[in-house]
C-alpha positions in Angstrom: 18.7 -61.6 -10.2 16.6 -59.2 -12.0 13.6 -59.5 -9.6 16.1 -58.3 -6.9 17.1 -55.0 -8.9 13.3 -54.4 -9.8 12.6 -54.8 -6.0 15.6 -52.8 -4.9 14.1 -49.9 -7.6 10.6 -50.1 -6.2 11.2 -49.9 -2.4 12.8 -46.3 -2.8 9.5 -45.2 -5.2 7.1 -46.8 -3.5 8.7 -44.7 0.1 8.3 -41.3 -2.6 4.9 -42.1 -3.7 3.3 -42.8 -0.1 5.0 -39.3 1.5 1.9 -37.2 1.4 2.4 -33.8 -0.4 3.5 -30.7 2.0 1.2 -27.6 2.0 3.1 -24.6 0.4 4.1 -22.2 2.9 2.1 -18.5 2.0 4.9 -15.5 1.8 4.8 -13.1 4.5 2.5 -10.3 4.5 3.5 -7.1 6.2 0.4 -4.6 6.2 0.5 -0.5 7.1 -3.1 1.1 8.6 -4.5 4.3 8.0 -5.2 7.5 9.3 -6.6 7.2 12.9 -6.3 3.7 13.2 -3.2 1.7 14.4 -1.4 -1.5 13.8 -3.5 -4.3 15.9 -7.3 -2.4 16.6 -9.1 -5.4 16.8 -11.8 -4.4 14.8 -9.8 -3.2 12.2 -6.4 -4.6 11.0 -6.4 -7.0 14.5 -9.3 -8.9 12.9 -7.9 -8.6 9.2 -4.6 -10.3 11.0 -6.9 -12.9 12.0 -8.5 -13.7 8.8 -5.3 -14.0 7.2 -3.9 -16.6 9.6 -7.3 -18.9 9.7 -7.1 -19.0 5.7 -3.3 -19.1 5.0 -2.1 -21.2 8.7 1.7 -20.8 9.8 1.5 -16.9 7.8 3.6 -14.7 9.1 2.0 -11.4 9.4 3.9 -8.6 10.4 1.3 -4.8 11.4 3.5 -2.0 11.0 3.4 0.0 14.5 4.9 3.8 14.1 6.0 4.0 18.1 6.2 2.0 21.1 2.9 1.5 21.7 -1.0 2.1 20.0 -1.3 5.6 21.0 1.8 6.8 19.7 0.9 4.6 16.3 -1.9 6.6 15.7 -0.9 9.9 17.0 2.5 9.2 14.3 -0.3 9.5 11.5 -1.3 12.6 12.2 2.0 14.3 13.3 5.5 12.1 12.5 7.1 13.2 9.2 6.2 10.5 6.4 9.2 10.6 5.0 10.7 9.2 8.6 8.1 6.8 8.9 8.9 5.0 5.6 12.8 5.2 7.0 12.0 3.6 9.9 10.0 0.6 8.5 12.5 0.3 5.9 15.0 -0.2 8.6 12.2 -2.8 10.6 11.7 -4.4 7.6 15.1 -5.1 6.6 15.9 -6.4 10.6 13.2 -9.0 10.1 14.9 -12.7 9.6 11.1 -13.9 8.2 11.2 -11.6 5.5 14.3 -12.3 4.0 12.8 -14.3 0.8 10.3 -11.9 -0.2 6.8 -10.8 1.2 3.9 -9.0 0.3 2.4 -5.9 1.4 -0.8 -4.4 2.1 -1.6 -0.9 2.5 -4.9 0.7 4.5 -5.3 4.3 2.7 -2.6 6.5 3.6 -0.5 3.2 4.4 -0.6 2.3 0.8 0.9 5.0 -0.2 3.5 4.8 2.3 4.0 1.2 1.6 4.5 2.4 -1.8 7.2 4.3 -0.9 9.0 1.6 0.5 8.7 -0.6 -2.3 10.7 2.3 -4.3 12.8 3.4 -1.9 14.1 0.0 0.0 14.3 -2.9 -2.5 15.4 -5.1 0.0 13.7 -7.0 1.2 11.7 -7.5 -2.1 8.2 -6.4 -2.1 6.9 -9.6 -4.6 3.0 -8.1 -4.8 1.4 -5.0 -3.5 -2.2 -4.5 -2.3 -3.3 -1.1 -2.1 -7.1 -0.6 -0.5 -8.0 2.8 -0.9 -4.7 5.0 -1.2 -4.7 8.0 -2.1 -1.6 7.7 -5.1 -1.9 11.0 -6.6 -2.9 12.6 -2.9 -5.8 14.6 -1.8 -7.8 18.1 -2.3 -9.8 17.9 0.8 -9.9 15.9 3.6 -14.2 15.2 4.1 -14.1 12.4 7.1 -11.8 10.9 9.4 -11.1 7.2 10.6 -13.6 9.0 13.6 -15.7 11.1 12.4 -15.9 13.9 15.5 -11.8 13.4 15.8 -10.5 16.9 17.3 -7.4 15.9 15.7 -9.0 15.3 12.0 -11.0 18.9 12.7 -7.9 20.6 13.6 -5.7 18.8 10.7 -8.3 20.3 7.9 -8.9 23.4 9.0 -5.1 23.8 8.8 -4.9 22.0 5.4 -7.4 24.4 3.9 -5.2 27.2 4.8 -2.2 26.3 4.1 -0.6 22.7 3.4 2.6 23.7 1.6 3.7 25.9 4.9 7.5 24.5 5.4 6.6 23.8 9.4 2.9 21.9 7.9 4.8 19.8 5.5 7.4 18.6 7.5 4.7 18.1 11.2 1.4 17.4 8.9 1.6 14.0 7.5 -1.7 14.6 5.8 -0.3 17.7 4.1 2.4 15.7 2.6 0.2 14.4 0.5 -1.9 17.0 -0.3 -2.4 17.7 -3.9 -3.5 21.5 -5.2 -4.8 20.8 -8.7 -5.2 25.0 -9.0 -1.2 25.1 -7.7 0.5 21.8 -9.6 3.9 24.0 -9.7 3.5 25.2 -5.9 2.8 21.5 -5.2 5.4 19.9 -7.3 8.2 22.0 -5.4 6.7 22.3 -2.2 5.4 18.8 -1.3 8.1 16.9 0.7 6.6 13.3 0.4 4.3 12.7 -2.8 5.6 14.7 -5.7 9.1 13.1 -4.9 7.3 9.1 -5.0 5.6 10.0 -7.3 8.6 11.7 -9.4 7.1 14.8 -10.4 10.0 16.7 -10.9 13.4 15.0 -11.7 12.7 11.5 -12.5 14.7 9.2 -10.0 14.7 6.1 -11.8 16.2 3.5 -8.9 12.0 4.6 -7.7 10.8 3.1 -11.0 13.3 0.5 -11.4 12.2 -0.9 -8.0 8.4 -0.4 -8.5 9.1 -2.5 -12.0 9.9 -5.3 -9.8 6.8 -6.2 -8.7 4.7 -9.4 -9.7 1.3 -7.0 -9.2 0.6 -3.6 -8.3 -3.4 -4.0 -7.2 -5.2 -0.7 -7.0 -8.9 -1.2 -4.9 -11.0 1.5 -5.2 -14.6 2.0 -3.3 -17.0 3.2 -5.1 -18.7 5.5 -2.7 -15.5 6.2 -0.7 -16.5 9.7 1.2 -13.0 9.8 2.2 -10.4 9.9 -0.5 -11.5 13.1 -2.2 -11.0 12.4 -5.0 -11.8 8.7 -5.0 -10.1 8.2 -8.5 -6.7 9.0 -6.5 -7.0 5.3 -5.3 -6.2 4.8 -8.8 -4.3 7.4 -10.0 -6.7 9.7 -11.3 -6.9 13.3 -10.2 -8.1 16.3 -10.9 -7.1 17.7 -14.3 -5.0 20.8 -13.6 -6.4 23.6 -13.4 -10.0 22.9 -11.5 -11.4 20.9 -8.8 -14.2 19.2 -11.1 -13.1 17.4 -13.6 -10.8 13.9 -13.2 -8.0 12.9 -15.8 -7.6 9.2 -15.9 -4.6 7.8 -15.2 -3.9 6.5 -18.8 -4.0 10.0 -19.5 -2.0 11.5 -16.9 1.6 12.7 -17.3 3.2 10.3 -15.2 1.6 7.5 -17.2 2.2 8.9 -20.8 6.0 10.0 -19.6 6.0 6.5 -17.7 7.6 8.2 -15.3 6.8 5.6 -12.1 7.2 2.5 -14.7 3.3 2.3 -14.6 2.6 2.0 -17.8 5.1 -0.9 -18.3 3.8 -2.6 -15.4 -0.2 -2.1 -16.8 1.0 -3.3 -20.3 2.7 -6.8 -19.2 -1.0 -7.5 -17.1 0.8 -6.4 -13.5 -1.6 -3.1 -12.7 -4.8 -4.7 -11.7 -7.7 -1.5 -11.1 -10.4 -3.1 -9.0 -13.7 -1.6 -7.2 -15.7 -2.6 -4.4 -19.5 -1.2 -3.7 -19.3 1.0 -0.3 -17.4 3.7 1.5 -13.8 3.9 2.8 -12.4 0.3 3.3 -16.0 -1.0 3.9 -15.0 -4.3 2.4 -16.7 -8.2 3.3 -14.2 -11.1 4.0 -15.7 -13.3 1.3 -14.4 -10.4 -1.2 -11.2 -9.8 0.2 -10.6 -13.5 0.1 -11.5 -14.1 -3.4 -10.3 -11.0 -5.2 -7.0 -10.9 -2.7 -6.2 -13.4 -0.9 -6.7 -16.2 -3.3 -5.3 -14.9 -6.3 -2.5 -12.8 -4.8 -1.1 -13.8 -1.2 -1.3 -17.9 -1.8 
């Protein structure tokens, strides 16, 4: 009697213990390039696309394109109004079945930024942990290179920008002049600038932007050391100029919008979710052995 109840107990355990263990299935990853570049270059975010599914198999990966096709993807960074560009992947993103539990992001330079924007403006779906390689957070004061370096386009975009980025018909047709960041103007910049000074809540504080931004698991800054791109570099991590002057760099624990924790960074860097790291090189000049170890293993599995 008793041997059939044990027997009966260890046919159902025995089933339990020989069903081998399923692989956890990695969250989605939804990335946005930067200037001059495009959702699927192949040497660019095609091949980071690539990497991602040969170490995390079945990943969905979703490359934001701005257009129908390539060319109007990268012509949109130059010319399409950021402000409709983060509307618009809001509304993809939202559309997407596969990204209904969550994903995380990953943002190329100015894509970071944008990406950014999304995770404080459109909540849902949730943005679970945020990657941002080289963005430029607290904008630009100069715009030294380009994604290609004798680009007519990036030529004609900074001549214009040193002239005059907070022109109504520059800010609303310029996306680089939307975040463009006058550190001898802050008050010109703080009510002309249609995109960054309003993420970044430099005037009235919009706190659904920092409630959403608290919701985060991690907020990872990556800044190049030699980055001849982002001028300054420290706007990768929120450091800019200090008002006033072009020379000097005021850190971002220092910086109004961390003291006035007016973005919720300061609460997210005091519970260990801002991670600040730097990589050896220029502009997103990054090797895949680094990008899996400091990302992709301790952030997207």
């Amino acid at each position: 009697m008793w041997s059939f109840f044990l027997i009966a107990l260890l046919i159902p355990l025995s089933a339990c213990l020989s069903i081998p263990p399923q692989p956890l299935v990695a969250k989605p990853i939804v990335m946005w390039h930067g200037m001059g570049d495009c959702c699927c270059n192949p040497l660019s975010l095609g091949r980071i696309t690539k990497f991602l599914e040969q170490q995390m198999p079945n990943v969905y990966v979703k490359s934001i394109m701005i257009g129908n096709n390539v060319v109007e993807d990268t012509e949109n960074g130059f010319f399409m109004n950021v402000n409709d560009q983060v509307k618009m992947v809001c509304e993809q993103l939202a559309s997407d079945s596969q990204l209904n539990e969550g994903y995380n992001a990953i943002g190329f330079s100015q894509g970071a930024q944008f990406l950014r924007a999304v995770a404080q403006r459109c909540p849902s779906p949730r943005m679970l942990n945020f990657i941002s390689l080289g963005g430029q957070h607290q904008g630009v004061y100069g715009l030294p290179n380009c994604f290609y370096p004798q680009h007519k386009i990036c030529d004609y975009v900074r001549k214009l920008l040193n002239v005059g980025a907070y022109w109504g018909w520059l800010q609303n047709d310029f996306v680089q002049a939307e975040y463009w960041h006058d550190p001898l103007n802050e008050e010109k910049y703080r009510r002309k600038s249609v995109f960054l000074a309003d993420i970044n809540n430099e005037l009235a504080v919009n706190e659904s932007y920092r409630q959403n931004l608290l919701n985060l698991k991690s907020f990872v800054m990556v800044q190049f050391e030699e980055d001849s791109m982002v001028e300054p570099k420290d706007s990768s991590w929120f450091g800019f100029y200090t008002p006033g002057q072009g020379v000097e760099i005021t850190p971002l624990n220092q910086s109004r919008i961390y003291l006035e924790d007016r973005l919720g960074l300061r609460e997210l860097d005091k519970s260990g979710r801002l991670h600040f790291l730097s990589v050896p090189g220029d502009h997103l000049q990054f090797t895949e052995d680094w990008f899996k170890s400091a990302i992709i293993d301790k952030y997207l599995r």
